[in-house]
C-alpha positions as CSV (number, residue, x, y, z in Angstrom):
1,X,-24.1,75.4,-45.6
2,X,-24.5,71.8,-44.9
3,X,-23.9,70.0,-42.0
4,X,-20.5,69.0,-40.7
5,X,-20.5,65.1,-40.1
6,X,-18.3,63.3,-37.8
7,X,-16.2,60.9,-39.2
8,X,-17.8,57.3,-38.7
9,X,-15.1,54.9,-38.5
10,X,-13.4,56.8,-35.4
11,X,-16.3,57.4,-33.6
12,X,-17.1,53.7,-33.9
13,X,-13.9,52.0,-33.3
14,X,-13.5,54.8,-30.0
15,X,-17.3,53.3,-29.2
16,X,-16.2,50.0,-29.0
17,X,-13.1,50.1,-27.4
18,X,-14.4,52.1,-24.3
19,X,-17.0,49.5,-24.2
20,X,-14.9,46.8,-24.4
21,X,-12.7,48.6,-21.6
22,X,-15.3,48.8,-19.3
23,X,-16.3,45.0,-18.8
24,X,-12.7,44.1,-19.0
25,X,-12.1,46.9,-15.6
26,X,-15.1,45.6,-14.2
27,X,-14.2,41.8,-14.2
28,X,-10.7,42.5,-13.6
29,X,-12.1,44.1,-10.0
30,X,-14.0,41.5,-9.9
31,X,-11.6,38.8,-9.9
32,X,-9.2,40.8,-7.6
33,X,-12.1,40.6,-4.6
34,X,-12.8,37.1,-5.1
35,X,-9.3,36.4,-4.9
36,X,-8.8,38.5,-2.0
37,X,-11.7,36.6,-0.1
38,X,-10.6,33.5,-1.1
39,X,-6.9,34.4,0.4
40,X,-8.7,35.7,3.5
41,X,-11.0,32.5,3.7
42,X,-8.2,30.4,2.9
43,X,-5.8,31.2,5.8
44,X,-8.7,31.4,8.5
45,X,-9.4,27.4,7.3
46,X,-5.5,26.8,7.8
47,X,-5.5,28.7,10.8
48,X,-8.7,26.6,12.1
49,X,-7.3,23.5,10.8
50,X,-3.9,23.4,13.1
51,X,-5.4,25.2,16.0
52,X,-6.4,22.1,17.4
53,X,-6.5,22.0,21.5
54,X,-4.2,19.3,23.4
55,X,-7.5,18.0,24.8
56,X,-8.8,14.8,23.5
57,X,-9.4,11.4,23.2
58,X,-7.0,9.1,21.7
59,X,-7.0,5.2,20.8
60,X,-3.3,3.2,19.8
61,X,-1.8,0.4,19.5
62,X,1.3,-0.3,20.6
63,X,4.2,-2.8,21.1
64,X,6.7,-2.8,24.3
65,X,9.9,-5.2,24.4
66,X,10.2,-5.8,27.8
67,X,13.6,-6.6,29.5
68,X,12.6,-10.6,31.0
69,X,8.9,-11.3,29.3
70,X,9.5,-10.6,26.1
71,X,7.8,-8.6,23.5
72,X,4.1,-7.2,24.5
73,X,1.7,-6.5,22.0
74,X,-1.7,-4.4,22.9
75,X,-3.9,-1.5,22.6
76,X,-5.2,1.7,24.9
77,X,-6.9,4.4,25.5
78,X,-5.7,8.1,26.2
79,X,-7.5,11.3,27.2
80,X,-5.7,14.5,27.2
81,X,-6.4,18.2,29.2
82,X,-5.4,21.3,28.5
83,X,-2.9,22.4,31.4
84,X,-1.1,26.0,30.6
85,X,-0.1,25.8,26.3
86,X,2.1,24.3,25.7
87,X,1.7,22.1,28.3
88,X,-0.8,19.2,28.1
89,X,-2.3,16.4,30.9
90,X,-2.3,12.8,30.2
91,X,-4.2,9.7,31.2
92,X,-4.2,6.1,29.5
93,X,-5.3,2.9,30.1
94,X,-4.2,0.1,28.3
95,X,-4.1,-3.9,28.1
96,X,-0.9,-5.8,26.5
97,X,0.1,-9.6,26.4
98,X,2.4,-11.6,25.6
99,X,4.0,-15.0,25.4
100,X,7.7,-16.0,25.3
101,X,9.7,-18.9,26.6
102,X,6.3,-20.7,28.3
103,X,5.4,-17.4,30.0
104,X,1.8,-16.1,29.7
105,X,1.8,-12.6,30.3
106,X,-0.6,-10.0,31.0
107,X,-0.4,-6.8,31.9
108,X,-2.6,-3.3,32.6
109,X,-1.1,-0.1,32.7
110,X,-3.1,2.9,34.1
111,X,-0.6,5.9,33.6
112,X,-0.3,9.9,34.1
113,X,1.7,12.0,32.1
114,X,2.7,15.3,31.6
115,X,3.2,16.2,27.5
116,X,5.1,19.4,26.5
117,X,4.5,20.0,23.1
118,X,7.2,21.6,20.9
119,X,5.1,24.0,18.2
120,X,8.0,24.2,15.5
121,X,5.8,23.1,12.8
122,X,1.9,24.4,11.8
123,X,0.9,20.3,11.2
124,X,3.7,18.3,12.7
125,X,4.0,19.0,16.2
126,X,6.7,17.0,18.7
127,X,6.5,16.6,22.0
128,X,8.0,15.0,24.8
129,X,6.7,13.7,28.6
130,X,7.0,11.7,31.4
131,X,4.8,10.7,34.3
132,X,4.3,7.6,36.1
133,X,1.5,4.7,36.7
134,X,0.5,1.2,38.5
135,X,1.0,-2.0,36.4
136,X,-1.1,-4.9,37.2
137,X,0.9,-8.2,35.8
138,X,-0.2,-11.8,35.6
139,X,2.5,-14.0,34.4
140,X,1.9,-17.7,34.1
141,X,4.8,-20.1,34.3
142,X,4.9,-24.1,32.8
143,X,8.0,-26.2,33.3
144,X,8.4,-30.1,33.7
145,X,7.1,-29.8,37.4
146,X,3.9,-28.4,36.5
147,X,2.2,-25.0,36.0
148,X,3.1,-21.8,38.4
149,X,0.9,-18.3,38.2
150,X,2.0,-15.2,39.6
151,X,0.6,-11.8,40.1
152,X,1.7,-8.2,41.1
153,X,0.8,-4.8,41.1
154,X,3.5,-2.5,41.0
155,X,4.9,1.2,40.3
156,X,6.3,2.4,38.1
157,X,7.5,5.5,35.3
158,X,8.6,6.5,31.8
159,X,9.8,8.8,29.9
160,X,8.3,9.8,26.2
161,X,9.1,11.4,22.8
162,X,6.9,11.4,19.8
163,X,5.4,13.6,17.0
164,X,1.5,14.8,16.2
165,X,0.2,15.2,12.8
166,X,-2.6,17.7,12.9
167,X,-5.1,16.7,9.9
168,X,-8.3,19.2,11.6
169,X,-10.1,17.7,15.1
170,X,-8.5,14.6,14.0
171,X,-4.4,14.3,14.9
172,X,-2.2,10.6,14.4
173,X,0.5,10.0,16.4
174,X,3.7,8.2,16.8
175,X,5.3,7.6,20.5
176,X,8.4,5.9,21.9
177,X,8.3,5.5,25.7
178,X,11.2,4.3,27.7
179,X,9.6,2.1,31.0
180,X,10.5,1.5,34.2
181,X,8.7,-0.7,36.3
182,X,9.5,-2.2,39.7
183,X,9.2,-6.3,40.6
184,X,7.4,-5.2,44.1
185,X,5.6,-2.3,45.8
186,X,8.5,-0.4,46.5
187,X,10.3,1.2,43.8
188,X,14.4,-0.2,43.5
189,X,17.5,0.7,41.8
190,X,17.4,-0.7,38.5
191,X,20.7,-2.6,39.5
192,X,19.1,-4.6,41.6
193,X,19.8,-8.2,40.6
194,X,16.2,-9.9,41.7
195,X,14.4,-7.3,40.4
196,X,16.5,-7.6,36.8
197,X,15.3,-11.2,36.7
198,X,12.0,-10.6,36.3
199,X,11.6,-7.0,35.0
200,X,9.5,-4.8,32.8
201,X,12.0,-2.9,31.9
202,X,12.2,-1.8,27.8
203,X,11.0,0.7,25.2
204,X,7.6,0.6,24.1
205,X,6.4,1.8,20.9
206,X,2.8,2.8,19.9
207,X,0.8,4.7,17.0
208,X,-2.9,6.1,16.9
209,X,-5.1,9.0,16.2
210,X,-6.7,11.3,18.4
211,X,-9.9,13.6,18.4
212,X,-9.4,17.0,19.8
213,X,-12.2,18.9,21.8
């Protein structure tokens, strides 16, 4: 009797597709767990990335049109606090001058505010505030009789709108801020006609970026 053989060709083609098979499965798993892990990586980095506290340190610069000296151009500081989310703490410091109509003027802020932030967005973030500060002013005067300095330091408070952009720690800012600040120590209606002639009164507008901690 001789021996039964096997058909070659099958058995070799079956051979070398369940080899073939096999890496294919195996790198198909593969590539399904790195992408998983990559998913899983991926939105713990986003989630890191926007989680970024309200405290911080901040630098801007900023413009304010005042009511009676004219257009103010400076720069500040701010450093923020966490208070209860969304709520945030404010302080700033800042230095603006200006010149218009042979006035010299120069003022400090040193301000508190209160900053609710409005999460509607993962990166952009609004938020709106108000709060209050003192305002040291130095205003020079020159007129055909001569030169005439004066200087005050006064009360005063705003109101604020603006909008974060969360890029990691790192956050720039845009901020309108509506100011009112008094001629004297005691705080006036604004309808008050000596304090209209020589007021602070205006919109200020002012743009950084702030590190979160």
């Amino acid at each position: 009797m001789r021996p039964m053989r096997l058909p070659v060709a099958p058995v070799l083609a079956a051979a070398l597709v369940t080899l073939a098979a096999v890496p294919r499965a195996a790198r198909a798993d593969a590539s399904l767990l790195l992408a998983s892990a990559a998913s899983t990586l991926g939105a713990k980095a986003t989630a890191n990335l926007v989680n970024v506290p309200y405290a911080g340190i901040g630098v801007f610069a900023s413009r304010w049109d005042s009511q009676d000296y004219g257009t103010l151009t400076g720069y500040g500081l701010r450093f923020g606090w966490n208070v209860i989310e969304p709520l945030g703490l404010e302080a700033r410091a800042s230095y603006y001058e200006s010149k218009n109509d042979d006035v010299e003027t120069t003022l400090v802020p040193l301000e508190a505010a209160l900053v609710l932030r409005l999460p509607i967005h993962r990166f952009l973030v609004p938020y709106v505030g108000g709060g209050g500060g003192y305002y040291f002013k130095d205003a020079e005067y020159q007129d055909d009789a001569g030169t005439w300095k004066s200087s005050e330091d006064v009360a005063g408070y705003f109101g604020l709108a603006g909008l974060n952009l969360y890029l990691g720690p790192v956050s720039l800012f845009a901020e309108a801020k509506y100011n009112l600040v008094d001629t004297d120590d005691d705080l006036r209606w604004r309808g008050d006609e000596n304090g209209a002639n020589n007021s602070l009164d205006g919109f200020s507008f002012s743009a950084g970026l702030k590190l979160g901690f």
